[in-house]
C-alpha positions as CSV (number, residue, x, y, z in Angstrom):
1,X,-45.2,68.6,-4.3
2,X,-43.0,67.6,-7.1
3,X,-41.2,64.1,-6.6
4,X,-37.4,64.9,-7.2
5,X,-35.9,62.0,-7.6
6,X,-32.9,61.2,-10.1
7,X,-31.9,57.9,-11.8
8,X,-28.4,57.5,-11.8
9,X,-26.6,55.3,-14.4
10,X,-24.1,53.2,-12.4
11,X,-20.5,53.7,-14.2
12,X,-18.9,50.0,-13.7
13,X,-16.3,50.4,-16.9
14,X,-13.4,50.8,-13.9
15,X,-14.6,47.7,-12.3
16,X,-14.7,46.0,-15.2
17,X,-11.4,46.6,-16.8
18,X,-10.0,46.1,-13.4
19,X,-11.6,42.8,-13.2
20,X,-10.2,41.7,-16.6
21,X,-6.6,43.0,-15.8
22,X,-6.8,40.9,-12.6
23,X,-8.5,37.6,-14.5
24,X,-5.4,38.2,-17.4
25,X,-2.7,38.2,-14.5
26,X,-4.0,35.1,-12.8
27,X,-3.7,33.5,-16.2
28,X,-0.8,34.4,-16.7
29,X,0.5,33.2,-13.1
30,X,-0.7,29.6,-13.6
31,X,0.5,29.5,-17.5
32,X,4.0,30.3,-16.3
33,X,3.9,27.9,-13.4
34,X,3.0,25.2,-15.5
35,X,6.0,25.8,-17.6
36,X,7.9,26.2,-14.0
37,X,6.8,23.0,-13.2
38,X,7.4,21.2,-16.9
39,X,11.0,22.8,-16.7
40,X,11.5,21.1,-13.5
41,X,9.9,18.4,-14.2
42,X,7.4,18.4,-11.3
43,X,4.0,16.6,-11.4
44,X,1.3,18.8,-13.0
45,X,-2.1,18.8,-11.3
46,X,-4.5,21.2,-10.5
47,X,-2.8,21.4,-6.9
48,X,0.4,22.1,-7.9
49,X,-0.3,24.1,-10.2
50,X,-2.4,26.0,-8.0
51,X,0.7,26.3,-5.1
52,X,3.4,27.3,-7.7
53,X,1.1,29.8,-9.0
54,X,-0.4,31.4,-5.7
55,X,-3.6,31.1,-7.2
56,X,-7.1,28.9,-6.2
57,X,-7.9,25.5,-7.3
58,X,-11.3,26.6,-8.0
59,X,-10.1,29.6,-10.6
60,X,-8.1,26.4,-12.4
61,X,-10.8,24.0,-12.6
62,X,-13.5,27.0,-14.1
63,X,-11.0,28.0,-16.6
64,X,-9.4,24.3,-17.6
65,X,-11.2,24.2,-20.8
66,X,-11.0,27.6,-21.9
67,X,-7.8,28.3,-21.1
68,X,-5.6,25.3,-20.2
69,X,-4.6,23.0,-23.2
70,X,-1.9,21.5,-21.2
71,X,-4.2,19.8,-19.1
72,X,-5.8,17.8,-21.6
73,X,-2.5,17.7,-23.2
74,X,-1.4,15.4,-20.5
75,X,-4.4,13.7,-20.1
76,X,-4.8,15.5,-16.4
77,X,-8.1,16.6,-17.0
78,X,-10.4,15.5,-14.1
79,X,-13.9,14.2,-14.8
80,X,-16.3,16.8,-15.2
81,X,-18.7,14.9,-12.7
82,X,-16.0,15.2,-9.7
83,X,-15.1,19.1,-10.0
84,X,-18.2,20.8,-10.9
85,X,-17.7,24.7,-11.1
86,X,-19.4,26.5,-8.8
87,X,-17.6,29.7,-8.4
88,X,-18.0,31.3,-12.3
């Protein structure tokens, strides 16, 4: 009996795009709620920024140093002891 089986190559190039439209949206959120909040001149943390920007705390503190200058700008950047990413 022959064995019939067939390896398919999973197709992930959707999922991936869509993934990187998403991540590129959030980013955008929180960079224009930190200019919200600099405009108004709100406190900037991660919470409010987080709140203004409908976005987690957790997606701020894993992209803080790749993405948010203004953080460490302001000196608001929170020991890396304390927030330890665990969702990246």
């Amino acid at each position: 009996m022959k064995d019939s089986t067939k390896q398919w190559q999973r197709n992930t190039d959707g999922l991936r795009s869509n993934a990187q439209r998403k991540a590129e949206a959030t980013r955008q959120r929180a960079e224009a709620a930190i200019a919200q909040l600099i405009k108004e001149q709100r406190p900037i943390n991660f919470q409010t920024v987080a709140r203004a920007a409908g976005i987690s705390t957790a997606w701020l503190y894993c992209q803080r140093q790749q993405t948010f200058d203004p953080f460490r700008q302001l000196e608001m950047d929170p020991p890396e002891s304390r927030f330890p990413c665990c969702y990246c």
